[in-house]
PDBQT receptor file of N, H, CA, C and O in Angstrom, charges set to zero:
ATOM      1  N   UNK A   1     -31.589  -8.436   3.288  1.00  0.00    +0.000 N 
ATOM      2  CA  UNK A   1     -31.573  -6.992   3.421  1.00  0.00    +0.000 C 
ATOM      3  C   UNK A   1     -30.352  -6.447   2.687  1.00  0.00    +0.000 C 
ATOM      4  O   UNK A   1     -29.246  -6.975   2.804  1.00  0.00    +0.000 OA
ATOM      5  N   UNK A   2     -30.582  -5.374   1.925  1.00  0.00    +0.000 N 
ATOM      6  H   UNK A   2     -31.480  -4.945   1.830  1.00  0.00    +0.000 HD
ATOM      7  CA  UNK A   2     -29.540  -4.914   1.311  1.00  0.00    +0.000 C 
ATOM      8  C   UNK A   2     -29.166  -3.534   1.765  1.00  0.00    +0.000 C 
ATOM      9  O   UNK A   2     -30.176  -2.840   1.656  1.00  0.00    +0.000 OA
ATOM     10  N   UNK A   3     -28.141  -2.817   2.235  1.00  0.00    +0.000 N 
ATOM     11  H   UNK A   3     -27.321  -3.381   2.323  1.00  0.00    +0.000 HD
ATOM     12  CA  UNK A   3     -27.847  -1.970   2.749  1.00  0.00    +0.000 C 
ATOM     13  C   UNK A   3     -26.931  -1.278   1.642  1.00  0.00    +0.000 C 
ATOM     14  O   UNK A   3     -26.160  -2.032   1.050  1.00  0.00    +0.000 OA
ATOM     15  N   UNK A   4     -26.928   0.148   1.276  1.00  0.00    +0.000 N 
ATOM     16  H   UNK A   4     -27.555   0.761   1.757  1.00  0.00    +0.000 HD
ATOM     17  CA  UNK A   4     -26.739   1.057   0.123  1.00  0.00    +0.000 C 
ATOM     18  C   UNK A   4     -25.610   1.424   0.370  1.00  0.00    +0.000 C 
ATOM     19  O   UNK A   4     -24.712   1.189  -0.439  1.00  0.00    +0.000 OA
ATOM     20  N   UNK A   5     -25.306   2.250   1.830  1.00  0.00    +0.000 N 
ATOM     21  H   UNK A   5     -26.035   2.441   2.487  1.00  0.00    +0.000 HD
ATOM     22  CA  UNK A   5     -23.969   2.737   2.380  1.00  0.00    +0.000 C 
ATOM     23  C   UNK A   5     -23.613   2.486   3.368  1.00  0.00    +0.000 C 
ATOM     24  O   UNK A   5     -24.344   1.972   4.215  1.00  0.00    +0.000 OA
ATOM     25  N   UNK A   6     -22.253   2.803   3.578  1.00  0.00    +0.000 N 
ATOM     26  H   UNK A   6     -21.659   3.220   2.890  1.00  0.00    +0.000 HD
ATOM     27  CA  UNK A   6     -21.489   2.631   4.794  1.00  0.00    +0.000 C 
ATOM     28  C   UNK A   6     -22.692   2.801   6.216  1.00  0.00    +0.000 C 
ATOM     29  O   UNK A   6     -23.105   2.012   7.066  1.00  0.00    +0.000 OA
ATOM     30  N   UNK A   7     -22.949   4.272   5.907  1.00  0.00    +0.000 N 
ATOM     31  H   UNK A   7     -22.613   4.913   5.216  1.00  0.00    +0.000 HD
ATOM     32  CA  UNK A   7     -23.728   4.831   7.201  1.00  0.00    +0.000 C 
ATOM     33  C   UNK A   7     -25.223   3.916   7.607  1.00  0.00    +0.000 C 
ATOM     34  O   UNK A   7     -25.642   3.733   8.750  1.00  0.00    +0.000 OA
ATOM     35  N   UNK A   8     -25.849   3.428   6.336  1.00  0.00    +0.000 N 
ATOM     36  H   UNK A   8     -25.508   3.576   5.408  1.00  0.00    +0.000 HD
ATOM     37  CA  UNK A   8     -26.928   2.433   6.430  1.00  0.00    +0.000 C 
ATOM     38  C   UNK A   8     -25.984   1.254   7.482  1.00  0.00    +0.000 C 
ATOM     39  O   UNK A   8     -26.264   0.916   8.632  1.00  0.00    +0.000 OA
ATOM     40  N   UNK A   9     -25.271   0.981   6.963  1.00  0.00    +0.000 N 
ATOM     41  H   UNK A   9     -25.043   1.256   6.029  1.00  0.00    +0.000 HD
ATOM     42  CA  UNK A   9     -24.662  -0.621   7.605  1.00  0.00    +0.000 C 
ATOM     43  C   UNK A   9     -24.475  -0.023   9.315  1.00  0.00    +0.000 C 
ATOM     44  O   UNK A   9     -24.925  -0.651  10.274  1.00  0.00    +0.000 OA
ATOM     45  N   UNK A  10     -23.852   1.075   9.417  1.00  0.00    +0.000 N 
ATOM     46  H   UNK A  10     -23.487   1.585   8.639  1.00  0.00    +0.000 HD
ATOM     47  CA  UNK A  10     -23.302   1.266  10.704  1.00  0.00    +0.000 C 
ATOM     48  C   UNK A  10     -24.760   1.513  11.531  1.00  0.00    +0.000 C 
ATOM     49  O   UNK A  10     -24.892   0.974  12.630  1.00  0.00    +0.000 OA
ATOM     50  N   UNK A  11     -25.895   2.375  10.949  1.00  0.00    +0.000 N 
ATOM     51  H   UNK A  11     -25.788   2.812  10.056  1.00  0.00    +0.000 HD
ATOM     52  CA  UNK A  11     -27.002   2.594  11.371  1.00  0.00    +0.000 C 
ATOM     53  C   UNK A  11     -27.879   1.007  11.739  1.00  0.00    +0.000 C 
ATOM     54  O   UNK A  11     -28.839   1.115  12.501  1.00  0.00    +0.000 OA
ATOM     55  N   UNK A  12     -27.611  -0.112  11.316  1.00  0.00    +0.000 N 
ATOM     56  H   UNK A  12     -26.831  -0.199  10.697  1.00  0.00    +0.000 HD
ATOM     57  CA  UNK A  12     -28.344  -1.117  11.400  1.00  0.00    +0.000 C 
ATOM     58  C   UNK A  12     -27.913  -2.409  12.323  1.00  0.00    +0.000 C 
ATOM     59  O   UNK A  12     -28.395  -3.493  12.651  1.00  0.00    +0.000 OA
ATOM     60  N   UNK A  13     -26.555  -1.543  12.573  1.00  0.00    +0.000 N 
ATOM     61  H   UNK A  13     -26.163  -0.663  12.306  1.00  0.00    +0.000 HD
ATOM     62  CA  UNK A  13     -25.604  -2.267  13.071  1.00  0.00    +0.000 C 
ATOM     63  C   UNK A  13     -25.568  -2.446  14.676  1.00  0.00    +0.000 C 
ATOM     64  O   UNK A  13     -25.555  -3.480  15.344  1.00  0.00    +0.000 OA
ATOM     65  N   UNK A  14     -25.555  -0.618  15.202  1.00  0.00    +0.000 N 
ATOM     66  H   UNK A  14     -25.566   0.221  14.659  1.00  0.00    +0.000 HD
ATOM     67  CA  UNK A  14     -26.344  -0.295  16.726  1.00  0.00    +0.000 C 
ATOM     68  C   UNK A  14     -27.155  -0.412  16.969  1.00  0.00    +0.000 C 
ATOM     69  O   UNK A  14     -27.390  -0.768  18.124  1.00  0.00    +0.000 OA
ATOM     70  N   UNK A  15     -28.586  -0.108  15.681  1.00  0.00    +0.000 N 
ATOM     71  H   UNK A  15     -28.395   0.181  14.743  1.00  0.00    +0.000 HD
ATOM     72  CA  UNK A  15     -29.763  -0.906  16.020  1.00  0.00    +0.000 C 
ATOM     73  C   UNK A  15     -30.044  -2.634  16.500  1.00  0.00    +0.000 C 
ATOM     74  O   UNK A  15     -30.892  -3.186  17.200  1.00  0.00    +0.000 OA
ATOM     75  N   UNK A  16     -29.122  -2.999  15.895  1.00  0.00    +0.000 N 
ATOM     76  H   UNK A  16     -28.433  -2.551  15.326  1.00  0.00    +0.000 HD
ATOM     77  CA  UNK A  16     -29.093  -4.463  16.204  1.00  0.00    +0.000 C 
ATOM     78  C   UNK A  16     -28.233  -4.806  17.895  1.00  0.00    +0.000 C 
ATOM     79  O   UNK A  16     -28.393  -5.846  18.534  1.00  0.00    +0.000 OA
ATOM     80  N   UNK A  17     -27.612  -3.985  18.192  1.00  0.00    +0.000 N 
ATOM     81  H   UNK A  17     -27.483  -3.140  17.673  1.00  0.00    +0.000 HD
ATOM     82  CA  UNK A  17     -26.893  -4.129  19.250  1.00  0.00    +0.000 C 
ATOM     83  C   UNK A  17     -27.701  -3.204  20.431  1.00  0.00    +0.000 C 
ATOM     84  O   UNK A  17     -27.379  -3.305  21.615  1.00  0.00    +0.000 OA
ATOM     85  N   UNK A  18     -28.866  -2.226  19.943  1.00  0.00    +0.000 N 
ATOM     86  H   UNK A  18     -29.128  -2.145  18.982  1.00  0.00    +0.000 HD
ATOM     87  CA  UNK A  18     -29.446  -1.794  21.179  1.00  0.00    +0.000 C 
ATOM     88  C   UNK A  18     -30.328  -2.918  21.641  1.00  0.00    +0.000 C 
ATOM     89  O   UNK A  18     -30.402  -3.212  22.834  1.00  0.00    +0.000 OA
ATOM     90  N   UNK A  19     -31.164  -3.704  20.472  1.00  0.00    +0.000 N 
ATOM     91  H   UNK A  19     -31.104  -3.465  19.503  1.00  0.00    +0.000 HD
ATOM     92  CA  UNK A  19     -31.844  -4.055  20.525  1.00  0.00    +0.000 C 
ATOM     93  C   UNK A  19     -31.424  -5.614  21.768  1.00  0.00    +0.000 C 
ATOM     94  O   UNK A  19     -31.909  -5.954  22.846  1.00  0.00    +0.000 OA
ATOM     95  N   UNK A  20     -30.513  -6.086  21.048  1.00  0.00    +0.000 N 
ATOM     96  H   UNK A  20     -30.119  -5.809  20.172  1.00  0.00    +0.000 HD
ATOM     97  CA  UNK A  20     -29.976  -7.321  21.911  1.00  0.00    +0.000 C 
ATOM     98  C   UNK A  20     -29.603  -6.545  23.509  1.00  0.00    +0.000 C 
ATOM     99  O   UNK A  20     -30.405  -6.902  24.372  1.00  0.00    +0.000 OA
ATOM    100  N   UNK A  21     -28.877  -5.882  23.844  1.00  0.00    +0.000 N 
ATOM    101  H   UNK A  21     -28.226  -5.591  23.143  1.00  0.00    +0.000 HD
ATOM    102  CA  UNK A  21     -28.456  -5.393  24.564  1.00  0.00    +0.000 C 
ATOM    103  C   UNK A  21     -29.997  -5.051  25.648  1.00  0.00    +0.000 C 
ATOM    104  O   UNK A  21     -29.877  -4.950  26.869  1.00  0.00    +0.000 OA
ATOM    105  N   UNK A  22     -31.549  -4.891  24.842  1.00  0.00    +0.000 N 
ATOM    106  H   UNK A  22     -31.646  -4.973  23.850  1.00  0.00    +0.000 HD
ATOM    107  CA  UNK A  22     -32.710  -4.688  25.640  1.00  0.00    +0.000 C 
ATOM    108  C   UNK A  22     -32.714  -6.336  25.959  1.00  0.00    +0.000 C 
ATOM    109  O   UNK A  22     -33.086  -6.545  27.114  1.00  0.00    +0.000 OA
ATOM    110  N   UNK A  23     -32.516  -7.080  25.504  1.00  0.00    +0.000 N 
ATOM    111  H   UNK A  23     -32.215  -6.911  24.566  1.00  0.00    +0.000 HD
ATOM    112  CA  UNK A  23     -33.266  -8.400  25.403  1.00  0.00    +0.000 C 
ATOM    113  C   UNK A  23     -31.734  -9.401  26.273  1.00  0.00    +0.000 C 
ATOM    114  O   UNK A  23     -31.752 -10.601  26.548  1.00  0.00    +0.000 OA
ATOM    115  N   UNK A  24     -31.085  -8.854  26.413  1.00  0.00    +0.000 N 
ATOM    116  H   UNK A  24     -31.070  -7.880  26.189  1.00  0.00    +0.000 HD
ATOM    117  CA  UNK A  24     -30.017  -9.462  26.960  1.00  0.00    +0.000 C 
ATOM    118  C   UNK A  24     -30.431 -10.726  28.667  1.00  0.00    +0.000 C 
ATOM    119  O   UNK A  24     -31.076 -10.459  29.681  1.00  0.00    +0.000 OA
ATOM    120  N   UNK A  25     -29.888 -11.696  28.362  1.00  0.00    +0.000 N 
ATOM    121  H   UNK A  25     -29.364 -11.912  27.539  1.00  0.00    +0.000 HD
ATOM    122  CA  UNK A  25     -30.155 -12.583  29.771  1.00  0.00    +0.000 C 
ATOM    123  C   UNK A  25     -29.228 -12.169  30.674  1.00  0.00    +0.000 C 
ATOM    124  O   UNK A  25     -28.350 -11.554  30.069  1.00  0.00    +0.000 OA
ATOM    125  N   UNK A  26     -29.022 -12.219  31.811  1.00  0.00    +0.000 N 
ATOM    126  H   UNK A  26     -29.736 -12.719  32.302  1.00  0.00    +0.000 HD
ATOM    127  CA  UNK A  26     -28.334 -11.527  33.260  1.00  0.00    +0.000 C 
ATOM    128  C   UNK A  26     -26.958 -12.588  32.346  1.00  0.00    +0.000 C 
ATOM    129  O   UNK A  26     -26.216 -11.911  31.635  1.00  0.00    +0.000 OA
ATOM    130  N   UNK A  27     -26.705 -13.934  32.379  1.00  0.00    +0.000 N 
ATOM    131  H   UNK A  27     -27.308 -14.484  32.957  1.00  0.00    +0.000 HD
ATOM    132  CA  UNK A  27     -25.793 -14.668  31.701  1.00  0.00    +0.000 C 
ATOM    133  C   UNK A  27     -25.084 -14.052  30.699  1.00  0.00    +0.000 C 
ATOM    134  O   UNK A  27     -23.904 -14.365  30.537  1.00  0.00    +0.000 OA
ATOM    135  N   UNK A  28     -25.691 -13.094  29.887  1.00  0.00    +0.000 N 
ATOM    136  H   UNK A  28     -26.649 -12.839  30.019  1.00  0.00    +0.000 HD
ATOM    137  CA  UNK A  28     -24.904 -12.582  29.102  1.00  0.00    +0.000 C 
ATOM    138  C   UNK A  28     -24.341 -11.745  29.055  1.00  0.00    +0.000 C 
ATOM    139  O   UNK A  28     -23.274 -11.547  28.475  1.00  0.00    +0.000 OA
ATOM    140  N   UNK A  29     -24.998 -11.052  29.702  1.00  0.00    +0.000 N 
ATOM    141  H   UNK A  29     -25.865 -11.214  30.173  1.00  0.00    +0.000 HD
ATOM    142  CA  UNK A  29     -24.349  -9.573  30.369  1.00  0.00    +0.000 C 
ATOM    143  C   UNK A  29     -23.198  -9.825  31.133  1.00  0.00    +0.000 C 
ATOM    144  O   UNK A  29     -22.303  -8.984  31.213  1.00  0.00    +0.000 OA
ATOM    145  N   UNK A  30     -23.135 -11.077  31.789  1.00  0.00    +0.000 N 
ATOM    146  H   UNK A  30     -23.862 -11.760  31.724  1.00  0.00    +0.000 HD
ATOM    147  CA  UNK A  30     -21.714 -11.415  32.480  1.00  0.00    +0.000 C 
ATOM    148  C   UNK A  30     -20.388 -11.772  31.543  1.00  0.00    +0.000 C 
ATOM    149  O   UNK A  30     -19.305 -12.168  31.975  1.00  0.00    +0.000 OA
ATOM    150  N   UNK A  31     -20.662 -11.585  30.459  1.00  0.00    +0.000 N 
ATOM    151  H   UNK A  31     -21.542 -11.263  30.109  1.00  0.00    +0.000 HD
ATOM    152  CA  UNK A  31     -19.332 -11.938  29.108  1.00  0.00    +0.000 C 
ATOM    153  C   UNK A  31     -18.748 -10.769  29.317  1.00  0.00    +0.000 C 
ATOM    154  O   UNK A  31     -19.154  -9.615  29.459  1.00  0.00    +0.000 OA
ATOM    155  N   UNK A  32     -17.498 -11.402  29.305  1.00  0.00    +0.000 N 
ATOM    156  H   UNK A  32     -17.168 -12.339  29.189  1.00  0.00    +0.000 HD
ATOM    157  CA  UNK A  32     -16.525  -9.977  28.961  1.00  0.00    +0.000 C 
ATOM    158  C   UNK A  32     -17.357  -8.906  27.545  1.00  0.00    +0.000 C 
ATOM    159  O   UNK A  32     -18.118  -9.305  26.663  1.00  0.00    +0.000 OA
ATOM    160  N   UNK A  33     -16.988  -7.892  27.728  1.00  0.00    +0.000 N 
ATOM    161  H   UNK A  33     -16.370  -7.568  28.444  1.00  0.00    +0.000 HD
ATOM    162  CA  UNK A  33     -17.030  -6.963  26.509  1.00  0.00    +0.000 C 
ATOM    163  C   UNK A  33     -16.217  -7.381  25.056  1.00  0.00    +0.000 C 
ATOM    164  O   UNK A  33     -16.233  -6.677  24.046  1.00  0.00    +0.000 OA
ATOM    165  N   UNK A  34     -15.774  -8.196  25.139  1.00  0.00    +0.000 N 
ATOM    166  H   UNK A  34     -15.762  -8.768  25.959  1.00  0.00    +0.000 HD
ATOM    167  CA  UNK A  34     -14.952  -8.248  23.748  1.00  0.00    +0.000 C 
ATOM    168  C   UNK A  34     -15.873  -9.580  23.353  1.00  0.00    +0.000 C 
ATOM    169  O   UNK A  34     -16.412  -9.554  22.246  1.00  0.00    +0.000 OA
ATOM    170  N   UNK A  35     -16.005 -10.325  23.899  1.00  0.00    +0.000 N 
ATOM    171  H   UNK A  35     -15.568 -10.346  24.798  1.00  0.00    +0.000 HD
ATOM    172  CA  UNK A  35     -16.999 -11.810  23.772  1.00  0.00    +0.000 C 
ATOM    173  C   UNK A  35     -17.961 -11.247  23.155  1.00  0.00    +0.000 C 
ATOM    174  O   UNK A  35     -18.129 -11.601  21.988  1.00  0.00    +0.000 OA
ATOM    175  N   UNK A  36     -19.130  -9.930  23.886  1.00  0.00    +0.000 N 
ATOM    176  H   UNK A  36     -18.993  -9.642  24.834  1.00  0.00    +0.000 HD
ATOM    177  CA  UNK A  36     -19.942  -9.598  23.708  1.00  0.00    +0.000 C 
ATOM    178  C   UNK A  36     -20.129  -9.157  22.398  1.00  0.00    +0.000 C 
ATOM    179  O   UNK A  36     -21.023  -9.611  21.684  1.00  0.00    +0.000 OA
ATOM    180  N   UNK A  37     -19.083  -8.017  21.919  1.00  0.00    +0.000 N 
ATOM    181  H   UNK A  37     -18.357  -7.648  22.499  1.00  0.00    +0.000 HD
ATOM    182  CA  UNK A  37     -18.700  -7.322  20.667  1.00  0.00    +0.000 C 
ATOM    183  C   UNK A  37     -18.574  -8.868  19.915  1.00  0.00    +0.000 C 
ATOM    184  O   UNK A  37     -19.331  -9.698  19.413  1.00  0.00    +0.000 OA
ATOM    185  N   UNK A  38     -17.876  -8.782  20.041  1.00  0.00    +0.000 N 
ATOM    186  H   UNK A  38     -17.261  -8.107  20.449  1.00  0.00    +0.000 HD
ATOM    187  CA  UNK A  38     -17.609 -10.351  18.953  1.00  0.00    +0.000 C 
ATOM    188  C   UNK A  38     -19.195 -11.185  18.414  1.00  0.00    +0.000 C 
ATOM    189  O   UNK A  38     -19.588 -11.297  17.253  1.00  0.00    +0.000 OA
ATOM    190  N   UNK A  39     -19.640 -11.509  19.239  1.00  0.00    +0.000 N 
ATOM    191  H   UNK A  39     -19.321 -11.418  20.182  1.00  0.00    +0.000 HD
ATOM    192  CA  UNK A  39     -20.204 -12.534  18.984  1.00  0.00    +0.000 C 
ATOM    193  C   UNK A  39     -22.185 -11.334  18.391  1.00  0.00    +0.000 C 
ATOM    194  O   UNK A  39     -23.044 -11.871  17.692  1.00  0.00    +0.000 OA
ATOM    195  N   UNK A  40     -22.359  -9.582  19.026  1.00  0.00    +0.000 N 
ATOM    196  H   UNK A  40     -21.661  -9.145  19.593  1.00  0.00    +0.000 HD
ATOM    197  CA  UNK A  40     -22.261  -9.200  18.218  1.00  0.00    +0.000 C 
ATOM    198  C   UNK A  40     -21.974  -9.115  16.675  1.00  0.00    +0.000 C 
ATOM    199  O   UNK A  40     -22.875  -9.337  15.867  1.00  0.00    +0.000 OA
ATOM    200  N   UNK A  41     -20.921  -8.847  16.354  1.00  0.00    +0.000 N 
ATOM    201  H   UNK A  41     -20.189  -8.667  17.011  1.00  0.00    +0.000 HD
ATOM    202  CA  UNK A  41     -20.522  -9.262  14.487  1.00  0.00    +0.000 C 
ATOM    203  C   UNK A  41     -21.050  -9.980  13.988  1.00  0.00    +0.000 C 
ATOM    204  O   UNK A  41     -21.610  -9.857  12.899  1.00  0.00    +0.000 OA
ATOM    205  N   UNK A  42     -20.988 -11.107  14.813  1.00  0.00    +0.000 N 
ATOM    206  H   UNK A  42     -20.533 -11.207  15.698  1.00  0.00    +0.000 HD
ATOM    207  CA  UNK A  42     -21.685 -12.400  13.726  1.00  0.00    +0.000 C 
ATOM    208  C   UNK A  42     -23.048 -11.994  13.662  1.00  0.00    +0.000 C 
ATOM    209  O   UNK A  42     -23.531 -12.096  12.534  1.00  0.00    +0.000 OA
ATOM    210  N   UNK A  43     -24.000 -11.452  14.778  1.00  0.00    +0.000 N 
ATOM    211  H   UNK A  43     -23.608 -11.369  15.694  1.00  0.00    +0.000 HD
ATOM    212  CA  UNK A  43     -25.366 -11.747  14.391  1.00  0.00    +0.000 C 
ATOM    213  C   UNK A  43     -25.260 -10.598  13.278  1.00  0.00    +0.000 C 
ATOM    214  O   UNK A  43     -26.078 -10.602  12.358  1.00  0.00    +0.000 OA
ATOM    215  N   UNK A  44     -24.069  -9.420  13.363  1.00  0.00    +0.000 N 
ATOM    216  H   UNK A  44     -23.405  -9.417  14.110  1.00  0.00    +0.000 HD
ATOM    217  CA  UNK A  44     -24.462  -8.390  12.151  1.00  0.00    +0.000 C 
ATOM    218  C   UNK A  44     -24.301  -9.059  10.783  1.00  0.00    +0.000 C 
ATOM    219  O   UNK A  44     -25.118  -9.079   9.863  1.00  0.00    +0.000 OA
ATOM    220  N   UNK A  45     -22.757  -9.746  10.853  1.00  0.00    +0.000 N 
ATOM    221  H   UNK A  45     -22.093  -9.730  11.601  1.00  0.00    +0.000 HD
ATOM    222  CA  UNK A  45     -22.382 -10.348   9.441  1.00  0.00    +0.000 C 
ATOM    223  C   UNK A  45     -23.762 -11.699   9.042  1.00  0.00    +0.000 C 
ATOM    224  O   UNK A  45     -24.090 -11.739   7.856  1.00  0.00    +0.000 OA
ATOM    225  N   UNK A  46     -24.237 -12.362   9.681  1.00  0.00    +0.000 N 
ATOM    226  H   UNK A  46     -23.971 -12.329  10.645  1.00  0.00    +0.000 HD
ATOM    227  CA  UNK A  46     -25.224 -13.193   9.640  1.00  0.00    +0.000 C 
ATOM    228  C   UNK A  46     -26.525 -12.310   8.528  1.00  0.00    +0.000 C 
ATOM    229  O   UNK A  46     -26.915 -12.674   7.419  1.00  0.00    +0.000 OA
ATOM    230  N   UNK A  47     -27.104 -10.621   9.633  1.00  0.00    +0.000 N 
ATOM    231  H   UNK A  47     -26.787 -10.325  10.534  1.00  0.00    +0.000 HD
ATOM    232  CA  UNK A  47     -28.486 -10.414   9.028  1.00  0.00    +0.000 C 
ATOM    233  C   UNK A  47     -27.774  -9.627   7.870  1.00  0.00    +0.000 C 
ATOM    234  O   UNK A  47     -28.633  -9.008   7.242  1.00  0.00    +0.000 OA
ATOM    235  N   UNK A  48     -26.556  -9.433   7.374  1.00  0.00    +0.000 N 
ATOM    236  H   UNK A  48     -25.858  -9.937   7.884  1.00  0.00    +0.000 HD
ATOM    237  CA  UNK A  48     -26.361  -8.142   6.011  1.00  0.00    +0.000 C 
ATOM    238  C   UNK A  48     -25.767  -9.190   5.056  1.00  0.00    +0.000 C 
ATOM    239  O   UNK A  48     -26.022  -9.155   3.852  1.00  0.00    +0.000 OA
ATOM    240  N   UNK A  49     -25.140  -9.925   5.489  1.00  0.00    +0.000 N 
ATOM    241  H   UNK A  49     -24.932  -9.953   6.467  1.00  0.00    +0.000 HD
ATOM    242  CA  UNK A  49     -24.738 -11.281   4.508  1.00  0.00    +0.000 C 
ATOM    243  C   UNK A  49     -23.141 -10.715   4.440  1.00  0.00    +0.000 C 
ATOM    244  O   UNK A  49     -22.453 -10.001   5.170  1.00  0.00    +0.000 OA
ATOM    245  N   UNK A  50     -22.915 -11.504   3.023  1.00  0.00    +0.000 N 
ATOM    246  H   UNK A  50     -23.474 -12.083   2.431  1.00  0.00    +0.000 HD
ATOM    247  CA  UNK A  50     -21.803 -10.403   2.376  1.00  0.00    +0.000 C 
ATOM    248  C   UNK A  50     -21.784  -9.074   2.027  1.00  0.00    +0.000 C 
ATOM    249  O   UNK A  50     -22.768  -8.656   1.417  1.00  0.00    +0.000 OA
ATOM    250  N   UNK A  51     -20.897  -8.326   2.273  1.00  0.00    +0.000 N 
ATOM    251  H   UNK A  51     -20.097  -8.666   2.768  1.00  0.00    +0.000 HD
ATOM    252  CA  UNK A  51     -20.565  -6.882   1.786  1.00  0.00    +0.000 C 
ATOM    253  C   UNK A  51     -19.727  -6.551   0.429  1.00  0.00    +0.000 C 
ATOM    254  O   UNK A  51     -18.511  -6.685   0.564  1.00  0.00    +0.000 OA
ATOM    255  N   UNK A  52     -20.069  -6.243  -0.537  1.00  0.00    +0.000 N 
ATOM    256  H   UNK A  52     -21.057  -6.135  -0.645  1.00  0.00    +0.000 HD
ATOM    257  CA  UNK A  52     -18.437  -5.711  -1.316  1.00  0.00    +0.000 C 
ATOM    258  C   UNK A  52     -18.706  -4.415  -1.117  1.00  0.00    +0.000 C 
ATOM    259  O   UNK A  52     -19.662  -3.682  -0.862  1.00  0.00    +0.000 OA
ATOM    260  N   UNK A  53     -17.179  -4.355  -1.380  1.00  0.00    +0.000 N 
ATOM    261  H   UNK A  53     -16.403  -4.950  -1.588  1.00  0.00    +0.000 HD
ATOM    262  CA  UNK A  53     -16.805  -2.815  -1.156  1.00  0.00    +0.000 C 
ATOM    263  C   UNK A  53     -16.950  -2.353  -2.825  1.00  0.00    +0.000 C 
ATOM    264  O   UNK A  53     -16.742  -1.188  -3.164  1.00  0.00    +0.000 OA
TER     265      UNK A  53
């Protein structure tokens, strides 16, 4: 997937985090918030790949 702008990336970014956040196991929901965010990133940096600026 190739994303054009900033606002595309940020737009695909909450989509990806509402979406997990529906699908979430009770286990995960018990991670701290920063675990959560974190590990978040990766599945973002994972589906957009590299970025250049």
């Amino acid at each position: 997937m190739k994303a054009d702008s900033l606002e595309q990336l940020k737009a695909l970014r909450e989509r990806m985090q509402r979406e997990r956040a529906a699908h979430d196991a009770p286990a995960e929901r018990a991670l701290e918030p920063a675990a959560r965010e974190a590990a978040d990133d990766r599945l973002f940096a994972d589906a957009v790949g590299p970025v250049r600026a």
